[in-house]
mmJSON file of the N, C-alpha and C atoms, coordinates in Angstrom:
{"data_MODEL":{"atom_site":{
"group_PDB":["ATOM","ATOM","ATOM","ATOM","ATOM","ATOM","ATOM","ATOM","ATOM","ATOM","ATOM","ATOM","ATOM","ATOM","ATOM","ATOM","ATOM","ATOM","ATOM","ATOM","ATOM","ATOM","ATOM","ATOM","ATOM","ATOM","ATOM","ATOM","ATOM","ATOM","ATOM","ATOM","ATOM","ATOM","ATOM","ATOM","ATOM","ATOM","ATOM","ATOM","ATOM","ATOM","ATOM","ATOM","ATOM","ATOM","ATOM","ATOM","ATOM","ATOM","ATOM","ATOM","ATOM","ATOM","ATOM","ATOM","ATOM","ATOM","ATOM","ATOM","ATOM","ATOM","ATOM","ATOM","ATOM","ATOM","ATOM","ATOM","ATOM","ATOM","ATOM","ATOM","ATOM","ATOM","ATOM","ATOM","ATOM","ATOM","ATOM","ATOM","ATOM","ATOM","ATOM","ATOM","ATOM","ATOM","ATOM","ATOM","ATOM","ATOM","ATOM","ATOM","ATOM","ATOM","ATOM","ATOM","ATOM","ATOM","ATOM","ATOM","ATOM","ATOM","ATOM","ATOM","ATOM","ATOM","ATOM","ATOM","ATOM","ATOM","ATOM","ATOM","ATOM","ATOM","ATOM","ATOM","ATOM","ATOM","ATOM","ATOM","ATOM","ATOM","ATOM","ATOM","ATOM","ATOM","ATOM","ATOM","ATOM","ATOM","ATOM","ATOM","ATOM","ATOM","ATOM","ATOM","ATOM","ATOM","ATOM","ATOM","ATOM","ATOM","ATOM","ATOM","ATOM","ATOM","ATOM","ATOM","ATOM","ATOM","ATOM","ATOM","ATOM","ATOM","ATOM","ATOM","ATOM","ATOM","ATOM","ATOM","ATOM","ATOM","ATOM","ATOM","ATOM","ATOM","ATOM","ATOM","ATOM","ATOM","ATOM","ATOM","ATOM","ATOM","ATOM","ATOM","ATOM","ATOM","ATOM","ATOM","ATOM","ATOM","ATOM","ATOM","ATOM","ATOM","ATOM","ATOM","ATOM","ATOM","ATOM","ATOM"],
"id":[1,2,3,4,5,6,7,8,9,10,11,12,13,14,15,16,17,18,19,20,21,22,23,24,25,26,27,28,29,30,31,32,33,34,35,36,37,38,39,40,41,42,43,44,45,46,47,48,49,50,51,52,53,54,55,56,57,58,59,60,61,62,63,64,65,66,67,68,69,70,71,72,73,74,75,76,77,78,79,80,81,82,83,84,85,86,87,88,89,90,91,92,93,94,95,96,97,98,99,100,101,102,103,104,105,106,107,108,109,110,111,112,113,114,115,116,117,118,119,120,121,122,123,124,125,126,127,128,129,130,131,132,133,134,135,136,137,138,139,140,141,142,143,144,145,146,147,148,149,150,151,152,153,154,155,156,157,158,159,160,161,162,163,164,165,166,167,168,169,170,171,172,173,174,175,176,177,178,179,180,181,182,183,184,185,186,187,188,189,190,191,192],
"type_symbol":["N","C","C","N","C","C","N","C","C","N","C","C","N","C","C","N","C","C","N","C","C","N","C","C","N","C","C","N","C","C","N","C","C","N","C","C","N","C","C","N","C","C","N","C","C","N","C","C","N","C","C","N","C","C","N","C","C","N","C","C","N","C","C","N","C","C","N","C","C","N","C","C","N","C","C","N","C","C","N","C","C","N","C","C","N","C","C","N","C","C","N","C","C","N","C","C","N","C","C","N","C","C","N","C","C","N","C","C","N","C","C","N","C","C","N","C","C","N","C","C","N","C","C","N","C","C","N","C","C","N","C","C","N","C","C","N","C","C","N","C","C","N","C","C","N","C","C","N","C","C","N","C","C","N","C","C","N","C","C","N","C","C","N","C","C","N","C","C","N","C","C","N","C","C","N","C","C","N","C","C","N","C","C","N","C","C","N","C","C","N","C","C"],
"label_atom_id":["N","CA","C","N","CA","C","N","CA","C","N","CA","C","N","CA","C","N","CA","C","N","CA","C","N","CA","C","N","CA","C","N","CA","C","N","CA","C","N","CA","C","N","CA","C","N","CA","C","N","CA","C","N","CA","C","N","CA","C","N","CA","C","N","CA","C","N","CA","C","N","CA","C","N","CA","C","N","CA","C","N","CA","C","N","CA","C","N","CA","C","N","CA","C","N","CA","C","N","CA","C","N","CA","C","N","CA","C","N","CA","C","N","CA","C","N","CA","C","N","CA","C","N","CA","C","N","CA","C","N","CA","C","N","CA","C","N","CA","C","N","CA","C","N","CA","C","N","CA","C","N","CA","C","N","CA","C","N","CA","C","N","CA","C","N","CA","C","N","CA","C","N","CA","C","N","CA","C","N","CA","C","N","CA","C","N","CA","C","N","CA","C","N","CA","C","N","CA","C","N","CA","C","N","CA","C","N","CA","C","N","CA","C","N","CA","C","N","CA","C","N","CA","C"],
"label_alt_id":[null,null,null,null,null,null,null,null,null,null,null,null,null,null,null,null,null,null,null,null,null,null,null,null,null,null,null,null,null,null,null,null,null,null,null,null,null,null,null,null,null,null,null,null,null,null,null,null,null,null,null,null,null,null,null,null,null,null,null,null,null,null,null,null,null,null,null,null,null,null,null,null,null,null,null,null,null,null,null,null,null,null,null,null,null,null,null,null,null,null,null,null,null,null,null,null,null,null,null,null,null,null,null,null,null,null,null,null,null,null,null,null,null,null,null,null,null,null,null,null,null,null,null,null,null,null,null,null,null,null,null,null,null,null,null,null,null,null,null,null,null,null,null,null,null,null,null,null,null,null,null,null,null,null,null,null,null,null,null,null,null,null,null,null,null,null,null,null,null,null,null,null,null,null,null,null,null,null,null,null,null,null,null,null,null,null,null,null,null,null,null,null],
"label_comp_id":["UNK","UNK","UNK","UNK","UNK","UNK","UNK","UNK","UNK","UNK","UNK","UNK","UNK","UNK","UNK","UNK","UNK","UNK","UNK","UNK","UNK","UNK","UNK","UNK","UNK","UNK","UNK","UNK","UNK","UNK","UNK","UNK","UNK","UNK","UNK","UNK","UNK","UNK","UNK","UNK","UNK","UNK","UNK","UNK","UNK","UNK","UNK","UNK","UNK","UNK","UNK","UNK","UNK","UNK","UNK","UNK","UNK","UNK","UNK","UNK","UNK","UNK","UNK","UNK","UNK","UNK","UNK","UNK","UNK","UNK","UNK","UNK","UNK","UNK","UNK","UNK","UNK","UNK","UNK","UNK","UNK","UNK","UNK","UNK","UNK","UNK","UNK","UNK","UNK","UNK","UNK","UNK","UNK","UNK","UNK","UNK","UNK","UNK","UNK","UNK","UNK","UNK","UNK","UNK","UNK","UNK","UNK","UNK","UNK","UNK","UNK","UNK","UNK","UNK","UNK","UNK","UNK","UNK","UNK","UNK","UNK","UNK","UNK","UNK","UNK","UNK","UNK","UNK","UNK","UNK","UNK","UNK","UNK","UNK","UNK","UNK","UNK","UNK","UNK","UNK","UNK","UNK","UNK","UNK","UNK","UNK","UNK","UNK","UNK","UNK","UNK","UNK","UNK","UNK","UNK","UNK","UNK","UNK","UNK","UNK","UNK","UNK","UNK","UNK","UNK","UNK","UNK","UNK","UNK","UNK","UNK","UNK","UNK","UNK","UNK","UNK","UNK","UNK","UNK","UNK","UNK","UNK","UNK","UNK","UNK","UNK","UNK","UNK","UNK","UNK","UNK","UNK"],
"label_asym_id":["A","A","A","A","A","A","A","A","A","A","A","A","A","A","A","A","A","A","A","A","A","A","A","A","A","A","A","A","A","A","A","A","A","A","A","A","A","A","A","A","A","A","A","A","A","A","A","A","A","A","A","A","A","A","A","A","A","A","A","A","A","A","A","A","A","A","A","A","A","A","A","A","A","A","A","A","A","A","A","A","A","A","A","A","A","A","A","A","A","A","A","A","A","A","A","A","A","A","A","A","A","A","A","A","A","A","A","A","A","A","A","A","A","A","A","A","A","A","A","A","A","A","A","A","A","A","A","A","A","A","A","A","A","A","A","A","A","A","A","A","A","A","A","A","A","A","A","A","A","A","A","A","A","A","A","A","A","A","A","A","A","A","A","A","A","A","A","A","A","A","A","A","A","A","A","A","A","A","A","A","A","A","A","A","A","A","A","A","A","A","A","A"],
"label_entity_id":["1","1","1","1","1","1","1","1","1","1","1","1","1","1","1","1","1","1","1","1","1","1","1","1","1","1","1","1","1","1","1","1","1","1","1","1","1","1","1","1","1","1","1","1","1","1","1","1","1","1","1","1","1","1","1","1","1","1","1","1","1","1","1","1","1","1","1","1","1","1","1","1","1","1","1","1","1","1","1","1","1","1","1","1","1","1","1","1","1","1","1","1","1","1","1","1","1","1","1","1","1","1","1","1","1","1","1","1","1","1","1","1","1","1","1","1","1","1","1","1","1","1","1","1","1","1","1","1","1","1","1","1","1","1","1","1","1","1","1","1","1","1","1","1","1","1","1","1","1","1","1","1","1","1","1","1","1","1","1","1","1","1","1","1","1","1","1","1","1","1","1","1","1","1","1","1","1","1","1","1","1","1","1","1","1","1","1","1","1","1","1","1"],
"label_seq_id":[1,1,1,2,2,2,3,3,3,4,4,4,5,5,5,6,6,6,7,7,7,8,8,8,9,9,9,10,10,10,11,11,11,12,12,12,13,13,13,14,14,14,15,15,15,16,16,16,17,17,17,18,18,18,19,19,19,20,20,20,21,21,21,22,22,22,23,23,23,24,24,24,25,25,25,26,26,26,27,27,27,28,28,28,29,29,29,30,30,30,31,31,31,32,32,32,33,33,33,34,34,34,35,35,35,36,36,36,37,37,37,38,38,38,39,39,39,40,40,40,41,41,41,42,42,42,43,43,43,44,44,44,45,45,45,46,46,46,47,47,47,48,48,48,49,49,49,50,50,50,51,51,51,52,52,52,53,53,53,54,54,54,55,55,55,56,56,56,57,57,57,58,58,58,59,59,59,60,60,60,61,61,61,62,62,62,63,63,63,64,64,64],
"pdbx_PDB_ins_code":[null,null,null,null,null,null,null,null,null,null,null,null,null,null,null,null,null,null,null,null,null,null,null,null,null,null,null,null,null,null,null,null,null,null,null,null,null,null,null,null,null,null,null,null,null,null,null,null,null,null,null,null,null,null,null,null,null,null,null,null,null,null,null,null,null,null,null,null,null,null,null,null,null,null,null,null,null,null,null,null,null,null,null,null,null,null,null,null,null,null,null,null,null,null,null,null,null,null,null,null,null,null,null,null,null,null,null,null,null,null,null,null,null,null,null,null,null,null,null,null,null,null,null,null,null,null,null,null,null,null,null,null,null,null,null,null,null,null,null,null,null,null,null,null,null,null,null,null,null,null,null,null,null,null,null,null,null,null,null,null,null,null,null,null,null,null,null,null,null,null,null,null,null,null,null,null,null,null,null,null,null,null,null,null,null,null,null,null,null,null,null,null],
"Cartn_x":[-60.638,-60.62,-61.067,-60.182,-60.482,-61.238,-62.576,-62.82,-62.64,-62.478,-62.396,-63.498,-64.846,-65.829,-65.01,-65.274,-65.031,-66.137,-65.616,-66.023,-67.069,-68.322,-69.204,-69.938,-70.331,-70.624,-72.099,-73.084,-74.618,-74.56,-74.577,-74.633,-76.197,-76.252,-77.921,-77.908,-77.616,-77.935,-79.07,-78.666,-80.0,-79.928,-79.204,-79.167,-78.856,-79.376,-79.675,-78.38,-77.896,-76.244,-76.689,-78.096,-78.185,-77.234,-76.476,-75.936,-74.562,-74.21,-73.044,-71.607,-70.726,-69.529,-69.134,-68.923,-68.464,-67.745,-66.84,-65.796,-66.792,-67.861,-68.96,-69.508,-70.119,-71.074,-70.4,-69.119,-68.385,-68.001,-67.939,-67.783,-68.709,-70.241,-71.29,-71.625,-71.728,-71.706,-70.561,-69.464,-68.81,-68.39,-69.046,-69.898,-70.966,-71.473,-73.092,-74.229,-73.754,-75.55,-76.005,-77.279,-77.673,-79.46,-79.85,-81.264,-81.119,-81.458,-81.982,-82.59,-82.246,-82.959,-83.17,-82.073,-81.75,-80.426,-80.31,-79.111,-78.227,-76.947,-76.097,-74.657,-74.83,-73.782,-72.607,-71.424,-70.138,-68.674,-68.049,-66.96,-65.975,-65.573,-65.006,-63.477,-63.261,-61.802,-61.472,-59.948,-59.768,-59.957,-60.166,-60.699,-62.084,-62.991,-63.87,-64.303,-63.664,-63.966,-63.448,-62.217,-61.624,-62.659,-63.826,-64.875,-66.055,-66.104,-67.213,-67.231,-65.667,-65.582,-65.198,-65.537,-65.431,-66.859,-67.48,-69.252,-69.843,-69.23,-70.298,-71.243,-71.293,-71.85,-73.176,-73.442,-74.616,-74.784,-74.081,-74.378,-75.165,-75.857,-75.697,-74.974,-74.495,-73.279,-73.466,-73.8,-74.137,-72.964,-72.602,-72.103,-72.546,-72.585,-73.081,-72.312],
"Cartn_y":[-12.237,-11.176,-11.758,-12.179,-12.534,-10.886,-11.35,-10.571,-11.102,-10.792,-11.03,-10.304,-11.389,-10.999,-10.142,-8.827,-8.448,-8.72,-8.994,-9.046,-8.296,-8.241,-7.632,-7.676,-7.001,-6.919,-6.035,-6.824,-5.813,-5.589,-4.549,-3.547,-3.22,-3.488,-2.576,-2.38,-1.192,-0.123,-1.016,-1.426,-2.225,-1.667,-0.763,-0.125,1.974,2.403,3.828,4.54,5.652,6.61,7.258,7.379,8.695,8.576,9.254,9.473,8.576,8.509,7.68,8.44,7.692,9.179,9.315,10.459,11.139,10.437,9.824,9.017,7.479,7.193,5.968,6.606,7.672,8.131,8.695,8.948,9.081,7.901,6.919,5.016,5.332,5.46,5.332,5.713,6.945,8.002,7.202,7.517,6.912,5.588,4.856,3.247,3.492,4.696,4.982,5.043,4.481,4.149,5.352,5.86,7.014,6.566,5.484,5.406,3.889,3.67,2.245,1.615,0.574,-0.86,-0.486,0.547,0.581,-0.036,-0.978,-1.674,-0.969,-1.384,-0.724,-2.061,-1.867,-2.933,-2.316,-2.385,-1.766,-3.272,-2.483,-3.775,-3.866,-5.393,-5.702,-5.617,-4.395,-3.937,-3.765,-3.459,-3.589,-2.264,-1.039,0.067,-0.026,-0.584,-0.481,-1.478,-2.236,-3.837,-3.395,-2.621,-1.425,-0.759,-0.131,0.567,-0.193,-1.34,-2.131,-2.68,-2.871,-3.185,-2.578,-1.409,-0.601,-0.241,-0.267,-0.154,-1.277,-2.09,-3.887,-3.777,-3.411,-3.227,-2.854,-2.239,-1.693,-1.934,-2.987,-3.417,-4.816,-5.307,-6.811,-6.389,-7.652,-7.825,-9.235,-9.155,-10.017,-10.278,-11.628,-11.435,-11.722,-10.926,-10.894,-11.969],
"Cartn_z":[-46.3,-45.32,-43.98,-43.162,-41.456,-40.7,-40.144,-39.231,-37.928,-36.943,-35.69,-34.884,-34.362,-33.22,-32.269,-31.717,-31.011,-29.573,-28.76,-27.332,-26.934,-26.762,-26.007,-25.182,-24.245,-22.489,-22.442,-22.23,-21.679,-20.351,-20.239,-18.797,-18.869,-17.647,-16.849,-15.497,-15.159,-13.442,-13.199,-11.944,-11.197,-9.599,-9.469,-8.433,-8.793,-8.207,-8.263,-7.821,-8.591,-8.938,-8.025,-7.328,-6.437,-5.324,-4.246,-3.179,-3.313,-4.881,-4.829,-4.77,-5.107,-5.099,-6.707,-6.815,-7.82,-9.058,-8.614,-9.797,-9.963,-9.232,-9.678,-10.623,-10.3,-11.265,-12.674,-12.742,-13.839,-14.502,-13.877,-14.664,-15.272,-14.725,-15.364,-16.259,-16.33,-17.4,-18.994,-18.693,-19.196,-19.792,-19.444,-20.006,-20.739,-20.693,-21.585,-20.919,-19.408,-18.581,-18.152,-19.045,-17.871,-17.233,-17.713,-16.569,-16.107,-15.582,-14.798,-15.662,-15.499,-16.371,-17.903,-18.272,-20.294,-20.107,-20.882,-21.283,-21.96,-22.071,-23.133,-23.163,-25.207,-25.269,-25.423,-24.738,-25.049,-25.161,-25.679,-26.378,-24.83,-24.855,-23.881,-23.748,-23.14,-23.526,-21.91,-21.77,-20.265,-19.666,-20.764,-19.962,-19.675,-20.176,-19.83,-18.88,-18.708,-17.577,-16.189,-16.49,-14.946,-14.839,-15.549,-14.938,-14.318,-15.569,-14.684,-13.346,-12.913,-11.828,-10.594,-11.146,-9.773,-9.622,-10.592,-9.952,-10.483,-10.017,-10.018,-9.327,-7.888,-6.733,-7.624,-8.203,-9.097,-10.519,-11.004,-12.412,-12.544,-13.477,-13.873,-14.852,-15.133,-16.204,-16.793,-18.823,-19.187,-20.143,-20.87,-21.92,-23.19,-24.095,-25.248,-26.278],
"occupancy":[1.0,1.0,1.0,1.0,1.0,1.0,1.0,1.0,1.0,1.0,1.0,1.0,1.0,1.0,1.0,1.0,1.0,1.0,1.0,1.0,1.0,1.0,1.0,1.0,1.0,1.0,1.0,1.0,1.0,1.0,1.0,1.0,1.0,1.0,1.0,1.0,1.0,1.0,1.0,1.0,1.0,1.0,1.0,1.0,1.0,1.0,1.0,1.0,1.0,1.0,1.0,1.0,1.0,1.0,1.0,1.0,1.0,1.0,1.0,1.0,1.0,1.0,1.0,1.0,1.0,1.0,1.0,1.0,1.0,1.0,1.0,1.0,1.0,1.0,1.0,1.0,1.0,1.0,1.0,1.0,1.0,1.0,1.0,1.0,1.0,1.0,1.0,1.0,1.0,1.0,1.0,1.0,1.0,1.0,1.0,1.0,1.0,1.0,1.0,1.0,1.0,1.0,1.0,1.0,1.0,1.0,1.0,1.0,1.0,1.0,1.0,1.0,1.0,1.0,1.0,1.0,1.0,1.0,1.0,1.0,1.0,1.0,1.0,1.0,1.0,1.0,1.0,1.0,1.0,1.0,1.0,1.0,1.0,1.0,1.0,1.0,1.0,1.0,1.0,1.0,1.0,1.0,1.0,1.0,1.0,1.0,1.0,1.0,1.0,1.0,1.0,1.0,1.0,1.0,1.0,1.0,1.0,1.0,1.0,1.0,1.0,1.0,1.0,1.0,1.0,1.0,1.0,1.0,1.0,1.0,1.0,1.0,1.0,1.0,1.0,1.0,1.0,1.0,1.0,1.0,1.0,1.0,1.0,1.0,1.0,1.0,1.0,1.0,1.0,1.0,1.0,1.0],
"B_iso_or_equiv":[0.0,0.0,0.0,0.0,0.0,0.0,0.0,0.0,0.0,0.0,0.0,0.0,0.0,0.0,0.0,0.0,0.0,0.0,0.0,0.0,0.0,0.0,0.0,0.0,0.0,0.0,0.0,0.0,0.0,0.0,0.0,0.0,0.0,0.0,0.0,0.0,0.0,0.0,0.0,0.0,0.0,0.0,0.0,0.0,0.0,0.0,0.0,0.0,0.0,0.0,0.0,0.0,0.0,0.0,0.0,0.0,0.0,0.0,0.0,0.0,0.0,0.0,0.0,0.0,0.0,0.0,0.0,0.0,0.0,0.0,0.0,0.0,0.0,0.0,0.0,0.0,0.0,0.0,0.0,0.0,0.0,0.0,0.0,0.0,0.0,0.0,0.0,0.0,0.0,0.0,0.0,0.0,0.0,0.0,0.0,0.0,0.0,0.0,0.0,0.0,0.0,0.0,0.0,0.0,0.0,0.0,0.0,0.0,0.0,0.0,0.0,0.0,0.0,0.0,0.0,0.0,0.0,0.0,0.0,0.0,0.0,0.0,0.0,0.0,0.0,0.0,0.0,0.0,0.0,0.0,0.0,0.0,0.0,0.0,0.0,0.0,0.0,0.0,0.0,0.0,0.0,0.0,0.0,0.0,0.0,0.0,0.0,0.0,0.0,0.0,0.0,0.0,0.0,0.0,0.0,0.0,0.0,0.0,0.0,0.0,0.0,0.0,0.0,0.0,0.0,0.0,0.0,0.0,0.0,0.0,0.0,0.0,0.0,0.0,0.0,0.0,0.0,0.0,0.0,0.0,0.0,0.0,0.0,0.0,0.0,0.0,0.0,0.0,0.0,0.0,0.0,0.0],
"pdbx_formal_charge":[null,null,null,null,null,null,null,null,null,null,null,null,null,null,null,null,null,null,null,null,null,null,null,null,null,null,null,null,null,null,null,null,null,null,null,null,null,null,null,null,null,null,null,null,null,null,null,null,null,null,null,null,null,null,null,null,null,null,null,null,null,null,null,null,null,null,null,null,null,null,null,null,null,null,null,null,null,null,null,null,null,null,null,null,null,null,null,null,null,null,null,null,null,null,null,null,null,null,null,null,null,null,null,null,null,null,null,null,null,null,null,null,null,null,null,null,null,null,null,null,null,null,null,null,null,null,null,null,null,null,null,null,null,null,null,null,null,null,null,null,null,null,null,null,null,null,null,null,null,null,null,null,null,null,null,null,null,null,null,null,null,null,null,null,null,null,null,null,null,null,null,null,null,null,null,null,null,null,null,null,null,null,null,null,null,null,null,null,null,null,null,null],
"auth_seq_id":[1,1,1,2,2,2,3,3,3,4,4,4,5,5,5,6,6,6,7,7,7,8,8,8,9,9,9,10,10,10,11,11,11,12,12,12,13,13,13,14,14,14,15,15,15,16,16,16,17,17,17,18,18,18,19,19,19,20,20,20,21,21,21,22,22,22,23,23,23,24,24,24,25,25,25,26,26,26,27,27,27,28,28,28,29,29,29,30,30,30,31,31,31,32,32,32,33,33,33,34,34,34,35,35,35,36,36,36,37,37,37,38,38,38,39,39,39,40,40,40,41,41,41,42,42,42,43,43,43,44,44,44,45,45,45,46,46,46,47,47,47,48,48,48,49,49,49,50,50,50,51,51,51,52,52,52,53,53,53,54,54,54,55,55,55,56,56,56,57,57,57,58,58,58,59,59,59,60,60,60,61,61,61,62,62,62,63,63,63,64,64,64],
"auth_comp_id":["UNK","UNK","UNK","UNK","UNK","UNK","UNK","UNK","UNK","UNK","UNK","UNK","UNK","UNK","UNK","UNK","UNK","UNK","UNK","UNK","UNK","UNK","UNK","UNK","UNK","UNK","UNK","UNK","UNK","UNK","UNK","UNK","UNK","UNK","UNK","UNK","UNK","UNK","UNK","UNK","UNK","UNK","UNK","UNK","UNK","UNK","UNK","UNK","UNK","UNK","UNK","UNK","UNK","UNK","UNK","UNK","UNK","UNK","UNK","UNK","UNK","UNK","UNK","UNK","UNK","UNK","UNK","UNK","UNK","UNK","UNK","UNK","UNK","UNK","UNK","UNK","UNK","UNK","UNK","UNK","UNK","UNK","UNK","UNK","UNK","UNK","UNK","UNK","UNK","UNK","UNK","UNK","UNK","UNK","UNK","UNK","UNK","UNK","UNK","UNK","UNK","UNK","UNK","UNK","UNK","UNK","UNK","UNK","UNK","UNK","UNK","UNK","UNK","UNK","UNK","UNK","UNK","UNK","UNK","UNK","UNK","UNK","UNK","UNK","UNK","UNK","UNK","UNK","UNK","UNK","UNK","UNK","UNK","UNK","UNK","UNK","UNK","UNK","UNK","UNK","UNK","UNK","UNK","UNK","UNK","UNK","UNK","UNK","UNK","UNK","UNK","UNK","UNK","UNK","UNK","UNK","UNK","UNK","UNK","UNK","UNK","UNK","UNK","UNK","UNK","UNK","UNK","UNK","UNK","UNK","UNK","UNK","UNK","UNK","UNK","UNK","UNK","UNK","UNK","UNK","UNK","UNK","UNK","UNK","UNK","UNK","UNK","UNK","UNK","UNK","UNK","UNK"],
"auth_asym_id":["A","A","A","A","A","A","A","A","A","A","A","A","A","A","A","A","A","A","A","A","A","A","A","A","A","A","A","A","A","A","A","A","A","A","A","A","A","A","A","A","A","A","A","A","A","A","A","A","A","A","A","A","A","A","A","A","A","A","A","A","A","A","A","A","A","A","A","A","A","A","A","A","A","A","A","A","A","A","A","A","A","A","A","A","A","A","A","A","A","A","A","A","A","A","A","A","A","A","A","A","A","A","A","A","A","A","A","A","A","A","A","A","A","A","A","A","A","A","A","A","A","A","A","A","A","A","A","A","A","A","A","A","A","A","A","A","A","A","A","A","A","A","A","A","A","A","A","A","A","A","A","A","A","A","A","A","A","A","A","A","A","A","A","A","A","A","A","A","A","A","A","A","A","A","A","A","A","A","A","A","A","A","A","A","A","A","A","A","A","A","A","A"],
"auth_atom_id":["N","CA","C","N","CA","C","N","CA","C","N","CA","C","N","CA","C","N","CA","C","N","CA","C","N","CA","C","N","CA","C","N","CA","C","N","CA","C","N","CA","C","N","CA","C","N","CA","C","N","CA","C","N","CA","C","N","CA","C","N","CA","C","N","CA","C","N","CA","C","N","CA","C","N","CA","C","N","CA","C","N","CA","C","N","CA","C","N","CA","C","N","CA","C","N","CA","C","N","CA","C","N","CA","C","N","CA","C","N","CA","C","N","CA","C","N","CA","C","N","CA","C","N","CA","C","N","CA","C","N","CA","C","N","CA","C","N","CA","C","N","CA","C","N","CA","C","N","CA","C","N","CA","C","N","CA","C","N","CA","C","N","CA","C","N","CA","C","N","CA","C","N","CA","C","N","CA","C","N","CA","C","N","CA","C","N","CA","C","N","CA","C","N","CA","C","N","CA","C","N","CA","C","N","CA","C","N","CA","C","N","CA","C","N","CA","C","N","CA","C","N","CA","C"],
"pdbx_PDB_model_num":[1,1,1,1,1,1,1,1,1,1,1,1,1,1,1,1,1,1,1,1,1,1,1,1,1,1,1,1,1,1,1,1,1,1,1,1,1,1,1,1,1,1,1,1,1,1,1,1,1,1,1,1,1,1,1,1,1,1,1,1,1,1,1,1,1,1,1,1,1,1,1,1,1,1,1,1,1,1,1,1,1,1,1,1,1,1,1,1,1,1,1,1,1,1,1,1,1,1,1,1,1,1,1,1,1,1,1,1,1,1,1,1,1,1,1,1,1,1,1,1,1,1,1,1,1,1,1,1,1,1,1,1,1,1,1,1,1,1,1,1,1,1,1,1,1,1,1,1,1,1,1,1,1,1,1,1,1,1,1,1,1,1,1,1,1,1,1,1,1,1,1,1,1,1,1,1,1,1,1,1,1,1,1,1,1,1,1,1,1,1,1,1]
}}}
């Protein structure tokens, strides 16, 4: 039985959702991040890498 590692990406808000616009704060949400400096591991797929990179500006981005 072949498994295949799937791809995974640690996200952590190192910058604050306050006064941001609307569809940022919906990446966010939607990636899993809701506080500052809690990580979250999500699988590295191209919907979710189109989100990371529209709010890089406020992510670190590790790879797992």
């Amino acid at each position: 039985m072949a498994t295949s590692k799937v791809k995974q990406v640690k996200l952590t808000v190192v910058r604050s959702m306050n006064g941001r616009l609307k569809a940022h704060k919906s990446c966010a949400r939607g990636l899993g991040l809701r506080k500052m400096h809690n990580p979250v591991v999500v699988n590295d797929t191209p919907e979710n890498r189109g989100m990371i990179n529209k709010i890089s500006y406020m992510l670190k981005v590790e790879e797992v």
